[in-house]
mmCIF entry with sequence, helices, sheets and N, C-alpha, C, O atoms, coordinates in Angstrom:
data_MODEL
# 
_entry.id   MODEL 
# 
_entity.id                         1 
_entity.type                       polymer 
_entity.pdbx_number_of_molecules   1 
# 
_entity_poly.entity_id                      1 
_entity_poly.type                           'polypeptide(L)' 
_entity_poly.nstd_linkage                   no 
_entity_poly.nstd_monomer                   no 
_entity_poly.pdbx_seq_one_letter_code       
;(UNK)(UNK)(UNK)(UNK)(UNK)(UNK)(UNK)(UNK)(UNK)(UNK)(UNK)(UNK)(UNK)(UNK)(UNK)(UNK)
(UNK)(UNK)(UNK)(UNK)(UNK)(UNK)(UNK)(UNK)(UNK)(UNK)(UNK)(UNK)(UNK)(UNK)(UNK)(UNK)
(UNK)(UNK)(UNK)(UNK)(UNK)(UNK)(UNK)(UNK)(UNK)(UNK)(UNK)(UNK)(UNK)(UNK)(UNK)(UNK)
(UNK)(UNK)
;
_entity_poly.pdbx_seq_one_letter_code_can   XXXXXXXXXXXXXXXXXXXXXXXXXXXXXXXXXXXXXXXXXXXXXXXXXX 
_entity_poly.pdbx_strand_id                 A 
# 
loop_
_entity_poly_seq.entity_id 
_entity_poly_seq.num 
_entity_poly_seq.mon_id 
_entity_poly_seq.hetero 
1 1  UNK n 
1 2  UNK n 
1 3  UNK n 
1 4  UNK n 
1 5  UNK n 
1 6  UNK n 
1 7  UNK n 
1 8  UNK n 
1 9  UNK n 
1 10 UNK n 
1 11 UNK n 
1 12 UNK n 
1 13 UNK n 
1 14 UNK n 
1 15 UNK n 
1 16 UNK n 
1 17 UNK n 
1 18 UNK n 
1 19 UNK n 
1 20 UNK n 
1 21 UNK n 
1 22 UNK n 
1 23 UNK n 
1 24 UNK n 
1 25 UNK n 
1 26 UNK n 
1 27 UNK n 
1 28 UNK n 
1 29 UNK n 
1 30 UNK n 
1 31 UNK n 
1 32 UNK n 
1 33 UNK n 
1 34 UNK n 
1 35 UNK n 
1 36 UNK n 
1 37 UNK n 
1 38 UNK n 
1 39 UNK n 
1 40 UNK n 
1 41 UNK n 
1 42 UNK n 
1 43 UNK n 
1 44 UNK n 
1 45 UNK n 
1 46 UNK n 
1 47 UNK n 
1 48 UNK n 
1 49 UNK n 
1 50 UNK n 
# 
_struct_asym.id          A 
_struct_asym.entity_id   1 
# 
loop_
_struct_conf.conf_type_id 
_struct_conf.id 
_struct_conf.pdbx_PDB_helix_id 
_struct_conf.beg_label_comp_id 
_struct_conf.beg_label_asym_id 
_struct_conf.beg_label_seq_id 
_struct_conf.pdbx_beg_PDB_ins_code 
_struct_conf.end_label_comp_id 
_struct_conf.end_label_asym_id 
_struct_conf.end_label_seq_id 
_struct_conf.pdbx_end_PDB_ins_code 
_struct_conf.beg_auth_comp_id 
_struct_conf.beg_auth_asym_id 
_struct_conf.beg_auth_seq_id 
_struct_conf.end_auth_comp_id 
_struct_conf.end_auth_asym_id 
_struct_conf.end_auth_seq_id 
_struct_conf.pdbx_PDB_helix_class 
_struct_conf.details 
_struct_conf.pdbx_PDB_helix_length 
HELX_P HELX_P1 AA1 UNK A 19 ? UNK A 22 ? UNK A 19 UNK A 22 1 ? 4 
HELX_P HELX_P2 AA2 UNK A 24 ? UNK A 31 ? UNK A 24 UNK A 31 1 ? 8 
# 
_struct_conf_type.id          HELX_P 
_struct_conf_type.criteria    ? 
_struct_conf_type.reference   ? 
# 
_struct_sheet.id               AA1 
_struct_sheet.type             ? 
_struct_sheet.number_strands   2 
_struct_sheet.details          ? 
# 
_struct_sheet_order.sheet_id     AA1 
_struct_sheet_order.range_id_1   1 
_struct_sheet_order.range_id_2   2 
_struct_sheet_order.offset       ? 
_struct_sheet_order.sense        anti-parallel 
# 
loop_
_struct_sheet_range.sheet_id 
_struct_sheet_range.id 
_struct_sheet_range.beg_label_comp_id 
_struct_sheet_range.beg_label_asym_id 
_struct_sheet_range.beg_label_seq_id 
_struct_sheet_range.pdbx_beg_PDB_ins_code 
_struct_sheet_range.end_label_comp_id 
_struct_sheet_range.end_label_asym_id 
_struct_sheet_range.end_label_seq_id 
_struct_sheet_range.pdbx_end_PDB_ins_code 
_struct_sheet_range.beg_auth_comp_id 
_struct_sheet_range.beg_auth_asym_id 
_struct_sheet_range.beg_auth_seq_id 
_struct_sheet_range.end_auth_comp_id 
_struct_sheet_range.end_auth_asym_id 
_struct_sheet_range.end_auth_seq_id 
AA1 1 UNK A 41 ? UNK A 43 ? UNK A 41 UNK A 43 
AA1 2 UNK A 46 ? UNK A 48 ? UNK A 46 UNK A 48 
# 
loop_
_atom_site.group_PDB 
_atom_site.id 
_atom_site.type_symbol 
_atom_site.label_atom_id 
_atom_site.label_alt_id 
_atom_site.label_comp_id 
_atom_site.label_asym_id 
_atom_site.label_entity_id 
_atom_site.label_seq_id 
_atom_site.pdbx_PDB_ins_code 
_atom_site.Cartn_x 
_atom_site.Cartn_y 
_atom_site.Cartn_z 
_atom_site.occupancy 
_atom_site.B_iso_or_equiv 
_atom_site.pdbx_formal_charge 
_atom_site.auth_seq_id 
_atom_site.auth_comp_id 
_atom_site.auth_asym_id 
_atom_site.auth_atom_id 
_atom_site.pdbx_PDB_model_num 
ATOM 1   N N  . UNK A 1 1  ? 22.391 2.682  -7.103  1.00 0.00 ? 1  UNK A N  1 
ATOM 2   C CA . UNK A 1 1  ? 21.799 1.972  -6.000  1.00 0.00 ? 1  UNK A CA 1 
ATOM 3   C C  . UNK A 1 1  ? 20.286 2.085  -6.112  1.00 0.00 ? 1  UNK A C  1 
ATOM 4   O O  . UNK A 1 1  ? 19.854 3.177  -6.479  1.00 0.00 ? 1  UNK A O  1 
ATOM 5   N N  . UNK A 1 2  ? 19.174 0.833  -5.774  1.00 0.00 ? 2  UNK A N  1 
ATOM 6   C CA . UNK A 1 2  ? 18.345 1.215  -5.960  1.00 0.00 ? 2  UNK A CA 1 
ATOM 7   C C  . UNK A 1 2  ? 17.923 0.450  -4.919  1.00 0.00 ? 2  UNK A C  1 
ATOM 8   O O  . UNK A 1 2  ? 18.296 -0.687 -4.628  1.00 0.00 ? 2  UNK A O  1 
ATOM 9   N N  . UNK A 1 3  ? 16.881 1.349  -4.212  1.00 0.00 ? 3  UNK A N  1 
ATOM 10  C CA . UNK A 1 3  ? 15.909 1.215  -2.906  1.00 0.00 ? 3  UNK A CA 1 
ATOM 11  C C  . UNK A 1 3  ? 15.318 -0.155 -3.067  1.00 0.00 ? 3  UNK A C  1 
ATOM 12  O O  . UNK A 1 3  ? 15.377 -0.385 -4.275  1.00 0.00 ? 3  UNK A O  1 
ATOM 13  N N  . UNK A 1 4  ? 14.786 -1.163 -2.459  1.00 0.00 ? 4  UNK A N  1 
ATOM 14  C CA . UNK A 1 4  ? 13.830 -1.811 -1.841  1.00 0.00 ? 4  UNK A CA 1 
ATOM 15  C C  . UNK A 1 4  ? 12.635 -1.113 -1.590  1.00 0.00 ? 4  UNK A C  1 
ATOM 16  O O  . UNK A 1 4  ? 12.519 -0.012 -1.052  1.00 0.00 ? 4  UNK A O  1 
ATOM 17  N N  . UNK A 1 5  ? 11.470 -2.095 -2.171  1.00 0.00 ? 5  UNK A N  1 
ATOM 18  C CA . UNK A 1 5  ? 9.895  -1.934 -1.979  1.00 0.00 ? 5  UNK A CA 1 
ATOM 19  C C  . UNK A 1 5  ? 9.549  -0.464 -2.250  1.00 0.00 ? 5  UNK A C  1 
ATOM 20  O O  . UNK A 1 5  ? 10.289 0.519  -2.208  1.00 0.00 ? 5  UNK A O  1 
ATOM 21  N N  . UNK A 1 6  ? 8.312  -0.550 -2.521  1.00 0.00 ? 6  UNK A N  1 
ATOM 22  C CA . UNK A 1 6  ? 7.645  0.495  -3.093  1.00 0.00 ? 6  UNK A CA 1 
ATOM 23  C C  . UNK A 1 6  ? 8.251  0.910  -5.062  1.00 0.00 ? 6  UNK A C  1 
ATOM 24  O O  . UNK A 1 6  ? 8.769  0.098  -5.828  1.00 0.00 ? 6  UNK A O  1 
ATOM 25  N N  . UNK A 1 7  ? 8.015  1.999  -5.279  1.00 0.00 ? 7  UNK A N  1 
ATOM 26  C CA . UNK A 1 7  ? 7.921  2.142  -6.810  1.00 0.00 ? 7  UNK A CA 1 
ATOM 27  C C  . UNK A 1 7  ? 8.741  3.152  -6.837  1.00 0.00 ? 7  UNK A C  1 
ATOM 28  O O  . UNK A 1 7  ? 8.993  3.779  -5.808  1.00 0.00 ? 7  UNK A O  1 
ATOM 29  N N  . UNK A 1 8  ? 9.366  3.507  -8.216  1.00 0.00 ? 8  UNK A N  1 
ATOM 30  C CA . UNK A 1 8  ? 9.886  4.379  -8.313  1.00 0.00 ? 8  UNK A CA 1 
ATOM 31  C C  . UNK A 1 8  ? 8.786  5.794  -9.099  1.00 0.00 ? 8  UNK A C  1 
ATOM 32  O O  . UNK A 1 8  ? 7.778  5.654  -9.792  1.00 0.00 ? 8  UNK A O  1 
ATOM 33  N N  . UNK A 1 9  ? 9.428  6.996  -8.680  1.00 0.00 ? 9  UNK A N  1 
ATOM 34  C CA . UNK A 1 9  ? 8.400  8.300  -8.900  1.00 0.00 ? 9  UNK A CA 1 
ATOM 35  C C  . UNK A 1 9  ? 8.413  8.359  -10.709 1.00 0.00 ? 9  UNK A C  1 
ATOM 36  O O  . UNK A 1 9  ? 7.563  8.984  -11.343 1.00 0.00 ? 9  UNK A O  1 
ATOM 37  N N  . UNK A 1 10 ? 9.425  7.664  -11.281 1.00 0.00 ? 10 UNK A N  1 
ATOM 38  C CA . UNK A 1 10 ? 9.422  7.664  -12.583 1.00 0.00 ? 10 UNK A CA 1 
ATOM 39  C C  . UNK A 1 10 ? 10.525 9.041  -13.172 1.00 0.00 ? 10 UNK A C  1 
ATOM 40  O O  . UNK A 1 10 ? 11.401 9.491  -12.434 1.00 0.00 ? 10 UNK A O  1 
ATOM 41  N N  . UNK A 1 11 ? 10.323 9.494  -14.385 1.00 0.00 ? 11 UNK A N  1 
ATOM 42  C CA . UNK A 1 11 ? 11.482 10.355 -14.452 1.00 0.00 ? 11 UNK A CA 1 
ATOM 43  C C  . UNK A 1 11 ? 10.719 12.103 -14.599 1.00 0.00 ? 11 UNK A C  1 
ATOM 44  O O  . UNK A 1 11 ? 11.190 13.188 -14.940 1.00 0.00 ? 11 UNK A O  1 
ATOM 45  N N  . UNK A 1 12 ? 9.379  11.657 -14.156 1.00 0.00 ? 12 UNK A N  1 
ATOM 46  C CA . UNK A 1 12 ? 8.821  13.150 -14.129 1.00 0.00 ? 12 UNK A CA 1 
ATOM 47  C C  . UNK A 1 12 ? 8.699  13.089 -12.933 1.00 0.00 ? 12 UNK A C  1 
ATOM 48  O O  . UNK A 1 12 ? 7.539  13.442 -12.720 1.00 0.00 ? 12 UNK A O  1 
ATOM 49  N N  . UNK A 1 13 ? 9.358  12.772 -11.650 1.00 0.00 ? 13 UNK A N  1 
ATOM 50  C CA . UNK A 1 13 ? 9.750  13.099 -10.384 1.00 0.00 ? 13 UNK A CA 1 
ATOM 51  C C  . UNK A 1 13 ? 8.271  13.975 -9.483  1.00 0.00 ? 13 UNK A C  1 
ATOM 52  O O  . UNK A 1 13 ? 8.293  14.889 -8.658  1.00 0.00 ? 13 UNK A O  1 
ATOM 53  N N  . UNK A 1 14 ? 7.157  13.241 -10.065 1.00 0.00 ? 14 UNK A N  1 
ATOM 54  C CA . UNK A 1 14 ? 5.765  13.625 -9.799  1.00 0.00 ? 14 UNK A CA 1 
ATOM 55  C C  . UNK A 1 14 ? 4.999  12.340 -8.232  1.00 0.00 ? 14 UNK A C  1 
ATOM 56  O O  . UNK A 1 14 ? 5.061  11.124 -8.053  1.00 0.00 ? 14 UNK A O  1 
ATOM 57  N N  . UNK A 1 15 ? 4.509  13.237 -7.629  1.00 0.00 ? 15 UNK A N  1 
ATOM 58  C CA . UNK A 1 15 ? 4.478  11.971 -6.652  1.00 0.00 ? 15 UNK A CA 1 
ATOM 59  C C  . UNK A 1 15 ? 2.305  12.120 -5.912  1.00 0.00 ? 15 UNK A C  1 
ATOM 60  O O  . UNK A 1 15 ? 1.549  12.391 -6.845  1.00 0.00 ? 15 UNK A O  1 
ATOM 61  N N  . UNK A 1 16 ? 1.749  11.996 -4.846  1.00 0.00 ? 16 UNK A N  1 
ATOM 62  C CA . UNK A 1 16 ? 0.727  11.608 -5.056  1.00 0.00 ? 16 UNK A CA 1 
ATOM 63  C C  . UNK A 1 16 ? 0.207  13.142 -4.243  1.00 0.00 ? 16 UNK A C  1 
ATOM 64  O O  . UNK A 1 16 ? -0.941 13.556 -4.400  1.00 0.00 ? 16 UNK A O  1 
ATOM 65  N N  . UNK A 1 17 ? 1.138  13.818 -3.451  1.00 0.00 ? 17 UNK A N  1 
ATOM 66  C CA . UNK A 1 17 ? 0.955  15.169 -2.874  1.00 0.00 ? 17 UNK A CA 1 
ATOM 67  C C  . UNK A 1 17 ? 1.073  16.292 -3.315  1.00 0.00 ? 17 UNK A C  1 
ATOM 68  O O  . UNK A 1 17 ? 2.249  16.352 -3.674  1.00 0.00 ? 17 UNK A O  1 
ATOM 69  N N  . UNK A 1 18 ? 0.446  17.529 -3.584  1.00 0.00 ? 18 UNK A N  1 
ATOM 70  C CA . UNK A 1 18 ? 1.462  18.595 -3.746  1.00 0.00 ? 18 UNK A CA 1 
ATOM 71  C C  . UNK A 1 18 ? 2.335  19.122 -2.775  1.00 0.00 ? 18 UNK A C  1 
ATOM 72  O O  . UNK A 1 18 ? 2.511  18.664 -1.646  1.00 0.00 ? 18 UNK A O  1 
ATOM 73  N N  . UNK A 1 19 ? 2.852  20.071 -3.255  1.00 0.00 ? 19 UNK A N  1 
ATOM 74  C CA . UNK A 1 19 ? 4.690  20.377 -2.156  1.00 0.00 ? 19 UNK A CA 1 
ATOM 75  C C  . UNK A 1 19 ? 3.891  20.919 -0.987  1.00 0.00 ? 19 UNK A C  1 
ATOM 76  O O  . UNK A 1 19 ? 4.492  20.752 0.074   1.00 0.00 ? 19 UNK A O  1 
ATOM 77  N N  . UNK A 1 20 ? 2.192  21.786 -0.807  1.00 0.00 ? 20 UNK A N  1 
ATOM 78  C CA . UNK A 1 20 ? 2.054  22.451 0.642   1.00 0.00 ? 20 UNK A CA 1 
ATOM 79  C C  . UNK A 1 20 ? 1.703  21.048 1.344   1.00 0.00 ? 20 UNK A C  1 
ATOM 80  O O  . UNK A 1 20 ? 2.107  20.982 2.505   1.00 0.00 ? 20 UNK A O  1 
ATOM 81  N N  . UNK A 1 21 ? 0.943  19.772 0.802   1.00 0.00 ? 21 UNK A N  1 
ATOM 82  C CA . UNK A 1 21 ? -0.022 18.771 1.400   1.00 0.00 ? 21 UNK A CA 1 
ATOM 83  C C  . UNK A 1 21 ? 1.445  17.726 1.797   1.00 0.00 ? 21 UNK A C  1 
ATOM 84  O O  . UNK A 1 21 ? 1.277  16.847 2.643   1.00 0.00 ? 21 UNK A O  1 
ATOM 85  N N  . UNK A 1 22 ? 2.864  17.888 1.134   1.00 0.00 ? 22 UNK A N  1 
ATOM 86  C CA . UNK A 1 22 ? 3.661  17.165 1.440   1.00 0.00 ? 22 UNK A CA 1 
ATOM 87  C C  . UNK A 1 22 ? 4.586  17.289 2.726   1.00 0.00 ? 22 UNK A C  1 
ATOM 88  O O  . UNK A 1 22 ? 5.285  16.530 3.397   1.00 0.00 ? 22 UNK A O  1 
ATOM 89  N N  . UNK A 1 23 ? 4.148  18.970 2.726   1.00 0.00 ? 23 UNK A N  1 
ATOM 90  C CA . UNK A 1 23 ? 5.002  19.742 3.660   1.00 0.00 ? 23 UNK A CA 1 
ATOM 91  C C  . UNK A 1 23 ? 4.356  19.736 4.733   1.00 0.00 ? 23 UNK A C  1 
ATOM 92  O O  . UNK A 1 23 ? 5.022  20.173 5.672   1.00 0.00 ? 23 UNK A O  1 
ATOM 93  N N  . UNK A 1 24 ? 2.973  19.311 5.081   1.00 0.00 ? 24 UNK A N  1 
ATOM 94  C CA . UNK A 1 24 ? 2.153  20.017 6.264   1.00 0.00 ? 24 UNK A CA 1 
ATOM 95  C C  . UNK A 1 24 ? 2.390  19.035 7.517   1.00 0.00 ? 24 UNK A C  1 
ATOM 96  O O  . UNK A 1 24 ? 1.718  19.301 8.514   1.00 0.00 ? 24 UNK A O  1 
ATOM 97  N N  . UNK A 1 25 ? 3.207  18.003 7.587   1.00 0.00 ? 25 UNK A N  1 
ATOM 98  C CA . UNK A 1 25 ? 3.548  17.147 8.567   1.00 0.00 ? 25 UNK A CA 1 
ATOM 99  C C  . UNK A 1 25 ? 4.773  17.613 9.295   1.00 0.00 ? 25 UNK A C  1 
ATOM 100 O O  . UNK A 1 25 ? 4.974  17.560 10.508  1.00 0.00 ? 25 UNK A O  1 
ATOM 101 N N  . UNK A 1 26 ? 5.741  18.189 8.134   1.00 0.00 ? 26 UNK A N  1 
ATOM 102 C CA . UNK A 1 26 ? 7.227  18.887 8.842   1.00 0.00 ? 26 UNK A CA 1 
ATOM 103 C C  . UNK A 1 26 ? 6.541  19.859 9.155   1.00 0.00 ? 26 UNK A C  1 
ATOM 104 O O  . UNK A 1 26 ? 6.524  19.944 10.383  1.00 0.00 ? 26 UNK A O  1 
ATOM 105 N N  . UNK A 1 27 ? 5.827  20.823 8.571   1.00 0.00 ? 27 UNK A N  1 
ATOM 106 C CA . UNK A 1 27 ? 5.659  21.891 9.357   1.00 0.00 ? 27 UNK A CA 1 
ATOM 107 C C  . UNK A 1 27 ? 5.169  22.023 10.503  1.00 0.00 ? 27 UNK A C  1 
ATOM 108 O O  . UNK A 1 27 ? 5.751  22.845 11.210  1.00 0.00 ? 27 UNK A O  1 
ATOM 109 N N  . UNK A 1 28 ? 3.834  21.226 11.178  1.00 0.00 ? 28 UNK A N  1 
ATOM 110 C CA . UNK A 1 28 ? 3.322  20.732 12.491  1.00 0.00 ? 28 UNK A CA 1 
ATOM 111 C C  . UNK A 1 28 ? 4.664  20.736 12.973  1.00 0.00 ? 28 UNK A C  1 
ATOM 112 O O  . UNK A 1 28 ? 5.206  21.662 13.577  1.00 0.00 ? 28 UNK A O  1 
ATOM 113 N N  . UNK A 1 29 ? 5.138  19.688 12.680  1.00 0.00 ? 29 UNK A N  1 
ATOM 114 C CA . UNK A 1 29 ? 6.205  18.880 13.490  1.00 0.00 ? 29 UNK A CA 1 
ATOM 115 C C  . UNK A 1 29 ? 7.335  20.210 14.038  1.00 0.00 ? 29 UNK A C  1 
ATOM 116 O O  . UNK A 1 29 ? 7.723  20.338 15.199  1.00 0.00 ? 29 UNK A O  1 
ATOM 117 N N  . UNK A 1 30 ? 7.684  21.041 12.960  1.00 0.00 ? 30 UNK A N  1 
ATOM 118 C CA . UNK A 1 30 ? 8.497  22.014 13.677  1.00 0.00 ? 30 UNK A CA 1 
ATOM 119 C C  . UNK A 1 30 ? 7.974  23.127 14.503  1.00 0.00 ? 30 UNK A C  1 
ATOM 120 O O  . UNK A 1 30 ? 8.723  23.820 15.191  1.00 0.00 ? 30 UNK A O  1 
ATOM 121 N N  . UNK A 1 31 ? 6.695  23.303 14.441  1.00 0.00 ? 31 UNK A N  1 
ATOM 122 C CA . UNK A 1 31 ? 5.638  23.842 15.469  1.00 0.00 ? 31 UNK A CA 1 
ATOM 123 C C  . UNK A 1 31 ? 5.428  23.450 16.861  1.00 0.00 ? 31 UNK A C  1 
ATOM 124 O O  . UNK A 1 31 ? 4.748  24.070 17.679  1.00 0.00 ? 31 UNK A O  1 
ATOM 125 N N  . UNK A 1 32 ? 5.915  22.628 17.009  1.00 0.00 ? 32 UNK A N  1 
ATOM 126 C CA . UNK A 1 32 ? 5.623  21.926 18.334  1.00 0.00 ? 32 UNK A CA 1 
ATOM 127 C C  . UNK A 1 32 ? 6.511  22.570 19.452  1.00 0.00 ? 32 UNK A C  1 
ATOM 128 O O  . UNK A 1 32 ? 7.413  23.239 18.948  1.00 0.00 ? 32 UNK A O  1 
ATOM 129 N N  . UNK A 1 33 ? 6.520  22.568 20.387  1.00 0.00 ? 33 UNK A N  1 
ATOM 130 C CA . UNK A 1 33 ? 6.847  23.215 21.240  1.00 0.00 ? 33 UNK A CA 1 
ATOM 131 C C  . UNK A 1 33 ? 7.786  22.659 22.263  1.00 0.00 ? 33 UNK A C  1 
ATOM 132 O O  . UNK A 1 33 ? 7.660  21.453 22.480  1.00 0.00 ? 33 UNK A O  1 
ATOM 133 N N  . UNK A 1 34 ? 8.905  23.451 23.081  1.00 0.00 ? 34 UNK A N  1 
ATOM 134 C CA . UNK A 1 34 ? 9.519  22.211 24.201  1.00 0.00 ? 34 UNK A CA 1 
ATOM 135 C C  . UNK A 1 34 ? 8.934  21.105 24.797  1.00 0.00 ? 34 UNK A C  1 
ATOM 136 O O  . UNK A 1 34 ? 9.555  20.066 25.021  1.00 0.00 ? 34 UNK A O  1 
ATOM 137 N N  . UNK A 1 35 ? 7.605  21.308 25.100  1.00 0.00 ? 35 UNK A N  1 
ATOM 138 C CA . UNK A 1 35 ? 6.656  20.676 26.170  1.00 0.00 ? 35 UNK A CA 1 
ATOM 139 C C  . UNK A 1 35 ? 5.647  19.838 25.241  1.00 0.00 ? 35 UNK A C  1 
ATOM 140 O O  . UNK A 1 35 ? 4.614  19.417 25.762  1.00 0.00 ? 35 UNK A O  1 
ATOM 141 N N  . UNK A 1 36 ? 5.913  19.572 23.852  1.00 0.00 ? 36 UNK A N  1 
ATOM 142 C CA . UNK A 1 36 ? 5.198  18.942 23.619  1.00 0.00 ? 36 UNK A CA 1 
ATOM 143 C C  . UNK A 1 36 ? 5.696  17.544 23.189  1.00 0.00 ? 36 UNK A C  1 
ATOM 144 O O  . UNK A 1 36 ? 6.858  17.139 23.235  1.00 0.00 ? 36 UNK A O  1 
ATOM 145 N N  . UNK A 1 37 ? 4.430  16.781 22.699  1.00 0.00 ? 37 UNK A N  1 
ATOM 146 C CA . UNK A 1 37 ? 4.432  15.490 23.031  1.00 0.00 ? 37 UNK A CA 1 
ATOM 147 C C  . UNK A 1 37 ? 6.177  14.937 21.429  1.00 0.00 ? 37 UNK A C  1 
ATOM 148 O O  . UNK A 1 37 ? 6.663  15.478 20.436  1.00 0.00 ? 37 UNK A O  1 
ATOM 149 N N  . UNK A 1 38 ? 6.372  13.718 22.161  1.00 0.00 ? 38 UNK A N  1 
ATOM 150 C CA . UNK A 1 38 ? 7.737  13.098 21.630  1.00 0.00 ? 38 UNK A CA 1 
ATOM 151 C C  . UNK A 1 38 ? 7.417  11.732 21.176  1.00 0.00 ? 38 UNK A C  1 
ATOM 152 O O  . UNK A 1 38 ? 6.464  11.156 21.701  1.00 0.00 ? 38 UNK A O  1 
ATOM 153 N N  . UNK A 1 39 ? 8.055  11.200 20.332  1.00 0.00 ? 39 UNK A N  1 
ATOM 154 C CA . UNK A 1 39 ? 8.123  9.774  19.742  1.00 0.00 ? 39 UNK A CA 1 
ATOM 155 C C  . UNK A 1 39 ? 6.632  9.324  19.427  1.00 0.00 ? 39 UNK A C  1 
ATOM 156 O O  . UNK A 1 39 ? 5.823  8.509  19.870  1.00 0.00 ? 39 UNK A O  1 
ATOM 157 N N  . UNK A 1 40 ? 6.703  10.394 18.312  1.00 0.00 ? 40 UNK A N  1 
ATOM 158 C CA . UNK A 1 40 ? 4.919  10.172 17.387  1.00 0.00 ? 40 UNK A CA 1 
ATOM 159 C C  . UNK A 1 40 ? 5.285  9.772  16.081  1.00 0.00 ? 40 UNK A C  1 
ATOM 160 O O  . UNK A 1 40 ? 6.428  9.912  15.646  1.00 0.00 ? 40 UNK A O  1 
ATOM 161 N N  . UNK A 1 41 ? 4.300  9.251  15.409  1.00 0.00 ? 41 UNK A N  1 
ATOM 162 C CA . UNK A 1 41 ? 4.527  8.865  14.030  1.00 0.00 ? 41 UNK A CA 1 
ATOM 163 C C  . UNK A 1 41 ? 3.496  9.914  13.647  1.00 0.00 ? 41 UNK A C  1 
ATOM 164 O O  . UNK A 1 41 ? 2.574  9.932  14.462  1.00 0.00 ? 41 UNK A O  1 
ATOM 165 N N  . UNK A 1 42 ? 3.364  10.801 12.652  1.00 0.00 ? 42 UNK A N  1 
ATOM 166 C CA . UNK A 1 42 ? 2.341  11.680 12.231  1.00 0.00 ? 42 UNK A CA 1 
ATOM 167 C C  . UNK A 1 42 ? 2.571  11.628 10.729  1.00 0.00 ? 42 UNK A C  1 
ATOM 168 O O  . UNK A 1 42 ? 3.637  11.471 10.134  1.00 0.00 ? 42 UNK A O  1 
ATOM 169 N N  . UNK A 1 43 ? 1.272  11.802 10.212  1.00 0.00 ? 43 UNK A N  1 
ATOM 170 C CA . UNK A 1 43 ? 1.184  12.288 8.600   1.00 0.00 ? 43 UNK A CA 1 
ATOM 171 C C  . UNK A 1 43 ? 0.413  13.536 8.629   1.00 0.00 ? 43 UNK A C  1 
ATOM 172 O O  . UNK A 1 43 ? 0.213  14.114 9.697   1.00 0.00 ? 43 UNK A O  1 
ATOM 173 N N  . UNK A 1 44 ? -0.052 14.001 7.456   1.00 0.00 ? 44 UNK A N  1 
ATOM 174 C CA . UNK A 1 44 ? -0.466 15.415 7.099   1.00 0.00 ? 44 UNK A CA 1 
ATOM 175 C C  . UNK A 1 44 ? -1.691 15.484 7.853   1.00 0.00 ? 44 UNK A C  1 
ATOM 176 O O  . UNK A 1 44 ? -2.106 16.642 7.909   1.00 0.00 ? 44 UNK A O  1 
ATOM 177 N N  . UNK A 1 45 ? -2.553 14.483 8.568   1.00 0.00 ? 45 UNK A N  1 
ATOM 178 C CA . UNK A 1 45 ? -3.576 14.642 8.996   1.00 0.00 ? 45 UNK A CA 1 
ATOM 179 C C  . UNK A 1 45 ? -3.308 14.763 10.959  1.00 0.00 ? 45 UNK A C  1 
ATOM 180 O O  . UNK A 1 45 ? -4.228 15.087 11.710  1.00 0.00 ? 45 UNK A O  1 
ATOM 181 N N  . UNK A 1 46 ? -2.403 14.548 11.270  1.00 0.00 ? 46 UNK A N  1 
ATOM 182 C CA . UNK A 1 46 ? -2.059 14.612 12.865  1.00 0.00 ? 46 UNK A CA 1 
ATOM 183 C C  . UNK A 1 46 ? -1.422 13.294 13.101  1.00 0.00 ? 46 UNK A C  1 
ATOM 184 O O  . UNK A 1 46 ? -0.772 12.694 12.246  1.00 0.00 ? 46 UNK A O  1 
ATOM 185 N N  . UNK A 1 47 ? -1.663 12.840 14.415  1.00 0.00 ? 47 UNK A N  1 
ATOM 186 C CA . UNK A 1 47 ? -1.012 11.460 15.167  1.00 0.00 ? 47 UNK A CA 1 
ATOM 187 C C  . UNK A 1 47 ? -1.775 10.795 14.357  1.00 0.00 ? 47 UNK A C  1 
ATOM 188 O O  . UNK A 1 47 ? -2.872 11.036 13.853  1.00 0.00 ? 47 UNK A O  1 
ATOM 189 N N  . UNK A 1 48 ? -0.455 9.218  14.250  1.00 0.00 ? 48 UNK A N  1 
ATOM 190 C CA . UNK A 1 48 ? -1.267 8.093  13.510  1.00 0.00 ? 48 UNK A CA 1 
ATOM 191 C C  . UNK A 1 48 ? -0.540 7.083  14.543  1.00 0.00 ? 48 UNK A C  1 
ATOM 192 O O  . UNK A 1 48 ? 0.618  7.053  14.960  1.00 0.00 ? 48 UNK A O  1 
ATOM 193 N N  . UNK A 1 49 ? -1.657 6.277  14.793  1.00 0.00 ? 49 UNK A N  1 
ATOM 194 C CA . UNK A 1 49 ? -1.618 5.061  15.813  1.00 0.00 ? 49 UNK A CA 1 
ATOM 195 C C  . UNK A 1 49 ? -0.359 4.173  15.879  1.00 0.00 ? 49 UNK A C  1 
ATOM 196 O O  . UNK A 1 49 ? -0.171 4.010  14.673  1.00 0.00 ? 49 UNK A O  1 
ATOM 197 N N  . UNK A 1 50 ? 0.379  3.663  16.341  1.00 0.00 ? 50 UNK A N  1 
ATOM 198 C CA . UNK A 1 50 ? 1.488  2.223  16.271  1.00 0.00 ? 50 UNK A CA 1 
ATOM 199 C C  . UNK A 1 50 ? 1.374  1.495  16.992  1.00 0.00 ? 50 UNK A C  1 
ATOM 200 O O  . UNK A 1 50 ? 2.101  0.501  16.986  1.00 0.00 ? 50 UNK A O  1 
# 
């Protein structure tokens, strides 16, 4: 099966982040707290607009 749009990573499975700069959005994200904010789009840099 192969995805729609965008490219494939190729077969050295190398992509444009390293694993901490790829990780730093889940990690926020599981940081967050009961009381905090819901239905955000975020990347490695914080909230991104929609």
């Amino acid at each position: 099966m192969k995805a729609s749009g965008g490219s494939s990573p190729g077969p050295n499975h190398t992509g444009q982040l390293t694993v901490t700069e790829g990780t730093d959005s889940i990690v926020g994200l599981a940081m967050i707290d009961a009381d905090g904010p819901t239905g955000i789009f975020v990347d490695r840099f914080g909230p991104v607009a929609w």
